[in-house]
C-alpha positions in Angstrom: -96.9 127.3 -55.2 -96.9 126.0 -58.9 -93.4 125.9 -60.6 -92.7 128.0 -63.7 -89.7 127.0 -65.5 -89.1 130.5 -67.0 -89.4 132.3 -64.3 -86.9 129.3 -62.4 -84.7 129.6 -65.6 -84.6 133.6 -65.8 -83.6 133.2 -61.5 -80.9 130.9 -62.3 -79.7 133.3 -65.2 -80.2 136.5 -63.2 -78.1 135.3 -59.9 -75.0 133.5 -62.2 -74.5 137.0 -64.0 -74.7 138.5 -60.4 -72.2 136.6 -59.6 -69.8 136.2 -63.2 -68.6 139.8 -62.7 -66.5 139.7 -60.1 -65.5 136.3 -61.4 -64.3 137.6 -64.6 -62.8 141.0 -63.2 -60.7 139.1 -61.0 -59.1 136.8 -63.5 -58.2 139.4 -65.8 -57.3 142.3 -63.7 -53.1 142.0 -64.3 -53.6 142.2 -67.7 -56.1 145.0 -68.4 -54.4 147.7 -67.0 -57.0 149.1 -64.3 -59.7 149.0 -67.7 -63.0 147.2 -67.0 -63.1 143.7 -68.9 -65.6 144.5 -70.8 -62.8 146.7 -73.0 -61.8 142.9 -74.1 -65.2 142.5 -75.8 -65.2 146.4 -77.7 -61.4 144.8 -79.0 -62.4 141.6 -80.2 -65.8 143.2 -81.9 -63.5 145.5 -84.2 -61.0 143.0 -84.3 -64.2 140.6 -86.2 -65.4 143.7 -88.4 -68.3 144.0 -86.1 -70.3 146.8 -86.7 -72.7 147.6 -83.7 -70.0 149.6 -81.8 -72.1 148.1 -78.5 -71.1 148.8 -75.8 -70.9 145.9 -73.0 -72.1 146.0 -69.7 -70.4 144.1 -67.0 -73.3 142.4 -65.7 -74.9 141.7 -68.8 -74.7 137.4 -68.9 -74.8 137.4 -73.0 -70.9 139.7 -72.6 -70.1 137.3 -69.7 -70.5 134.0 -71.6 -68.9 135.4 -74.5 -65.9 136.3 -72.4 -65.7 132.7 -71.4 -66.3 130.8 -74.6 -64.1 132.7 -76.8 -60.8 132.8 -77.3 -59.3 136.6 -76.1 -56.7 137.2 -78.4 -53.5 136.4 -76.8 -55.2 135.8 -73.6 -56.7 132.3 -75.2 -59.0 130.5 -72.7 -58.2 132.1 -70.0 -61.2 130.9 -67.9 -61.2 127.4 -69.3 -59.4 123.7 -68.4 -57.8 121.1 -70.4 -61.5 119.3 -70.9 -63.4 122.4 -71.8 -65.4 122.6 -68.9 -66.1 126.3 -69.1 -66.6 126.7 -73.0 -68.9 123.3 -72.8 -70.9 125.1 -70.4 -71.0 128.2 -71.6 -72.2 127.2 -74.8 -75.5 125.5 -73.3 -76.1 129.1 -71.6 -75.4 131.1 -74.6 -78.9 128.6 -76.1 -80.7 129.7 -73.1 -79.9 132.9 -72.9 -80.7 133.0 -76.5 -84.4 131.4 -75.7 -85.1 133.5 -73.0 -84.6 136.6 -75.0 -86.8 135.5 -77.3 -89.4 134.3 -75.4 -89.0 130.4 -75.6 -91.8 128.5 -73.6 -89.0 125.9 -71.0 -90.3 122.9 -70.3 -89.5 121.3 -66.2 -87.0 119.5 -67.6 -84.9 122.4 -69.6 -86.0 124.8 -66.0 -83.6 122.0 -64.3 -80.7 121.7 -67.1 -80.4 125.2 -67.0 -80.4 125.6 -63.4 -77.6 122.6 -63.1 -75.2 124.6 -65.6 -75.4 127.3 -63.5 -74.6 125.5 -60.2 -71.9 123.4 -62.4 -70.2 126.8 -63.7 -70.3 128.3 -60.2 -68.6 125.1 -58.9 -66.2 125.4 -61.3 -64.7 128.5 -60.2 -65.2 127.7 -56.6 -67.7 130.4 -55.9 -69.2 129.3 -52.6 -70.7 132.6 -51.6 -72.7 131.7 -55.1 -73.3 127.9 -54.8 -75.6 128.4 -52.1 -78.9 130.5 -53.8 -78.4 129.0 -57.1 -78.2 124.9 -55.9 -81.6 126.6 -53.8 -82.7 127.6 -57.2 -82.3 124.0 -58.9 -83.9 122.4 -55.8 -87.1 123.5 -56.8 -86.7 123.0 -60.2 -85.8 119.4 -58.8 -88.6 118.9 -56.4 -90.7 120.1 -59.9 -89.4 117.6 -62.1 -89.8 114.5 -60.0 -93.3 115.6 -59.3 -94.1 115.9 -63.2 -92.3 112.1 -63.6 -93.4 110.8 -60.4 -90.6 109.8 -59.3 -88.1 110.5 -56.1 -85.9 113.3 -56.9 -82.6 111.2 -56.7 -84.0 109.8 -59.6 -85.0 112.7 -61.5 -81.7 114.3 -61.3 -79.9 110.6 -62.3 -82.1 110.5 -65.5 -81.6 114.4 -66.5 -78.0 115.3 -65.1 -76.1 113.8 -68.1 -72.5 115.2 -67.7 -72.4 117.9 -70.7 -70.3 117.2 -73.1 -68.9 118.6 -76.8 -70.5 116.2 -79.8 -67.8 114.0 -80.7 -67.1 114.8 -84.7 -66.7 111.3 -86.9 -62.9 111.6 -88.0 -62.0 112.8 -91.0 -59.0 111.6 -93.2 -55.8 113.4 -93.0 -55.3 115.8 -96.0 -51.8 116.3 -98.0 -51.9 119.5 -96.1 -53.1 118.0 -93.0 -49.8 115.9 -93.1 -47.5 118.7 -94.8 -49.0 121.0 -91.6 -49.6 123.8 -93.5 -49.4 127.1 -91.4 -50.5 130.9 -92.1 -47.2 133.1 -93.2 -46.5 135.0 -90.0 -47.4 138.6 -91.5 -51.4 138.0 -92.2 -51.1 137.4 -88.0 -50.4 141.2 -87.2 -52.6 143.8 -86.7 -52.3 146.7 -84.1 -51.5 146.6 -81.0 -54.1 146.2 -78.3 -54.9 145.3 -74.5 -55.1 141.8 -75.6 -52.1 141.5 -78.0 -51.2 142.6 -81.6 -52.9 139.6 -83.8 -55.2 139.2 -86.4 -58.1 136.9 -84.7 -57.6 133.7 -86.3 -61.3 131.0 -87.3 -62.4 129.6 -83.9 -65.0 126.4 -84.8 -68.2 126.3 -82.5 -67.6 123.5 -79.9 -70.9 122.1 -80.6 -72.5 120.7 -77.6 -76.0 118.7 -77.4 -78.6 120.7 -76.1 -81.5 118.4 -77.4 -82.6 115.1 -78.9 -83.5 114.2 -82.5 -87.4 114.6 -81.1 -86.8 118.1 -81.8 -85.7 118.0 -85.3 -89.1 115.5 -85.9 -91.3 117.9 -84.5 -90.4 120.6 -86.6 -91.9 122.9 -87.5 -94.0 123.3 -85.1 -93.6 126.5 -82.7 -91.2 125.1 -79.7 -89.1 122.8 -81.6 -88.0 125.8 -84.4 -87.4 128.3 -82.0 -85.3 126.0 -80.0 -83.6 125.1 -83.5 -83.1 128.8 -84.8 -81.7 129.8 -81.4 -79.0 127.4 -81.7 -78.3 128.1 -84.9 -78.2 131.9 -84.5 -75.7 131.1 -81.6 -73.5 128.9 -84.0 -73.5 131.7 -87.3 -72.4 134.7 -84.6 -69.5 132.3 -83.4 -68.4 131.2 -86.2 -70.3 133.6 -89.5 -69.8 134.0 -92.7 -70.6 130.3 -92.2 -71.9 128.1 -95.2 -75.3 127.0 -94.8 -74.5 123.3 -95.3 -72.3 124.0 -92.6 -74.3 125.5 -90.0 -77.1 123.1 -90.8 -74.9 120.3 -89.8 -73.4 122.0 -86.6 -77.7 122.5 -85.3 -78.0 118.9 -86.7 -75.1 117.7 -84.4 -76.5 120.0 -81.6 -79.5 117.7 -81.3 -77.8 114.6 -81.6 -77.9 113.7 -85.6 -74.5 113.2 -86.9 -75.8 112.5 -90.5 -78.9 114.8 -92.4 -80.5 113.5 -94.8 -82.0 115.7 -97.5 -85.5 115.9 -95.8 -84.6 116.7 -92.6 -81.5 118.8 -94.1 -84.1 121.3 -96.0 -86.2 121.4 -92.4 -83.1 122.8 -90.5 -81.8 124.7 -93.6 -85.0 127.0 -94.2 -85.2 127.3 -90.2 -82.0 129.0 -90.4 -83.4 131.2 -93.3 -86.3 132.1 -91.2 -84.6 133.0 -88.0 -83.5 137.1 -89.1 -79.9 135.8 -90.8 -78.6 136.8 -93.9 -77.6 134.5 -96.2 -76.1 135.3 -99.6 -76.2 134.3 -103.2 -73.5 131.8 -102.2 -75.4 130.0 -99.3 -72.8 131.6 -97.0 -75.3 133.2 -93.2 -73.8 136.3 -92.1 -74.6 137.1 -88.1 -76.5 140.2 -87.3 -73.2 141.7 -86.2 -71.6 142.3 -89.8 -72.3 144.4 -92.8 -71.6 142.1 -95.5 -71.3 144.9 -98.0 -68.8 146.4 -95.6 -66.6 143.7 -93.8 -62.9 143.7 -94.9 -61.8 141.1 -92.4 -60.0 137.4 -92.8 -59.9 134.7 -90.5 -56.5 132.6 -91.4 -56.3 129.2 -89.9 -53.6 126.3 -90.5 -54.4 123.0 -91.7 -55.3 121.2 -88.7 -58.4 123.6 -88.0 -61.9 122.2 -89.5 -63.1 124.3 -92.2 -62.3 123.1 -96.0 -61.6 125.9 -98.4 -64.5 125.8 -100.2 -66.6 126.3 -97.1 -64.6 129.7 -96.4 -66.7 133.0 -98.2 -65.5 134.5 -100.9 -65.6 137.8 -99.6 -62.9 136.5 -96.7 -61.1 135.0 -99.5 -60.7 138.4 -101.5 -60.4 140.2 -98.3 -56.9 138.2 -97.4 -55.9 138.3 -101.1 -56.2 142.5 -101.1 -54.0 142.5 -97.6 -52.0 140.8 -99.2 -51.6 142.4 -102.4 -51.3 145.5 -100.4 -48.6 144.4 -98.6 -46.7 143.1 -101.9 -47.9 145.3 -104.8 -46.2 143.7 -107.3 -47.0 140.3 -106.2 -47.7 137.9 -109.4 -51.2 136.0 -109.7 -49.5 132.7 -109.0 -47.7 134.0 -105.8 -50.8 135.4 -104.5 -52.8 132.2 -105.3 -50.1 130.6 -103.1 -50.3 133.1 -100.2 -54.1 133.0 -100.4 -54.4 129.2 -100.0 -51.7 129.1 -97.2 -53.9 132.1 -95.1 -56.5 129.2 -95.2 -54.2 126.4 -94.5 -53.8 124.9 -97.9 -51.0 123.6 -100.6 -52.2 122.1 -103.0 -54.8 123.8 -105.7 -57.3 121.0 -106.6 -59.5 121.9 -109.5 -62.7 122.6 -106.7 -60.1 124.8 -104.7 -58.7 126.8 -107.9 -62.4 127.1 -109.0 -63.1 128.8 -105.5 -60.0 131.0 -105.3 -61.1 132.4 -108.6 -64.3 133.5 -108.1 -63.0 134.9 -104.7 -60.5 137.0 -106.9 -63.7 138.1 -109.1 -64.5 140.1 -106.0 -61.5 142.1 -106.0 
């Protein structure tokens, strides 16, 4: 019978969200108060300014992987260990999952990757009633590879099964307010109270993970390599959007192993992004599918150890925290609330770039 990697890739996808559920339910269930988890993912969809109002079904792997990759208020990482196993892993099946939905041609070799995160996830959480169908499942996506390479399948799977791992990020120097370890002001935290605590969600970065070589970014644009590029990217923009597009350009850059882009290959990614359904505004910034630009009123604060520079964060977030603010102290003076403002975001110090920012930011309001 002739392999056919979507078909092997859509089984190994089908049988791990048969099997996630339970996974997930049972985890969770001292802290939901008899709700189902998906409740977690309606909380943290308001919590962003989300507008779909979806509504999640348990077995549905897209609500699954989110539930492991994302941090759940004050429930963290619940799911996850000290290395990142489960968030590595989950962020190579969120760019499947994403390329399935859209059609994306798999080659043998993706059929086998994808079949091996599942087995690794399900090993992970110790799910032997589960092992057994999906290491069946990337068996044959095995016995198919080392046909295609002609090779034994011991050395197949030595050549393919790289251990996953995030992209290293080339270190940065410590800022003033790196060292100063500049921290939100407690009251920007607080929201209502929910099943999964009474915070404001802080900025979570994508953990970028490599899901291809630099082959991809030279073949573009032809038909396989941009959907494989737009999927990650779309995956990136609803992690971490309003992202800047010099941002998420180098997050897919790093995805596929390029840790600098030069301006060529930078304005190949960059109009790939632009083509894949995203908006991007008149400042560069891609908003995911999930917001109305027009509409959000939600801030993300971070302190200054997280990776995004101020100038990088949109300036409808930026006037979004400075009218909480403002609300909250109504007769708070321009220079206090330029303080406030830059401390939401992590910063001290007002460089001229960073004052030039905060003020158009303050335009909005």
């Amino acid at each position: 019978m002739t392999f056919k990697p979507n078909l092997s890739v859509k089984e190994s996808l089908d049988h791990l969200a048969s099997r996630l559920d339970s996974i997930i339910a049972d985890r969770l269930a001292a802290n939901l108060g008899g709700h189902p988890w998906t409740v977690v993912l309606e909380i943290l969809d308001q919590k962003k300014g989300f507008t779909s109002g979806y509504k999640y079904w348990a077995h549905d792997l897209q609500a699954q992987l989110r539930m492991l990759t994302e941090r759940l208020g004050d429930f963290g990482y619940p799911f996850d260990d000290q290395q990142r196993t489960v968030s590595t892993i989950g962020n190579e099946l969120r760019i499947v999952r994403k390329q399935m939905a859209h059609m994306y041609a798999f080659n043998v070799d993706e059929a086998f990757r994808a079949s091996d995160f599942a087995v690794r996830l399900l090993e992970h959480f110790g799910d032997a009633d589960g092992l057994e169908e999906a290491k069946r499942i990337r068996r044959e996506a095995l016995a198919a590879l080392a046909a295609q390479e002609g090779v034994t399948e011991h050395v197949a799977a030595e050549a393919i099964s790289a251990p996953t791992s995030t992209v290293d990020q080339p270190p940065a120097p410590p800022t003033v307010e790196e060292i100063e370890s500049v921290t939100p002001d407690p009251e920007v935290l607080v929201r209502e109270p929910s099943v999964i605590g009474d915070k404001r969600l802080g900025f979570e970065p994508w953990t970028v993970v490599q899901v291809g070589g630099i082959e991809v970014l030279d073949e573009l644009p032809k038909k396989v390599a941009k959907e494989k590029v737009r999927a990650v990217a779309v995956e990136i923009a609803t992690y971490e959007g309003p992202i800047h597009l010099d941002r998420l350009t180098d997050k897919t850059a790093q995805s596929f192993g390029l840790q600098r882009v030069r301006s060529n290959r930078e304005k190949k990614i960059s109009y790939q992004i632009q083509q894949a359904g995203l908006f991007v505004d008149e400042d560069k910034f891609v908003w995911p599918r999930e917001i109305d630009p027009a509409a959000w009123a939600e801030f993300r604060p971070n302190d200054s150890t997280v990776d995004r520079p101020f100038v990088l964060v949109s300036t409808v977030e930026i006037a979004n925290a400075a009218r909480f603010i403002q609300t909250k102290h109504p007769g708070i003076s321009d220079d206090e609330l330029d303080v406030s403002v830059l401390q939401t975001f992590g910063r001290k110090r007002r460089t001229k770039q960073l004052a030039a920012h905060l003020a158009k930011a303050k335009e909005l309001m």
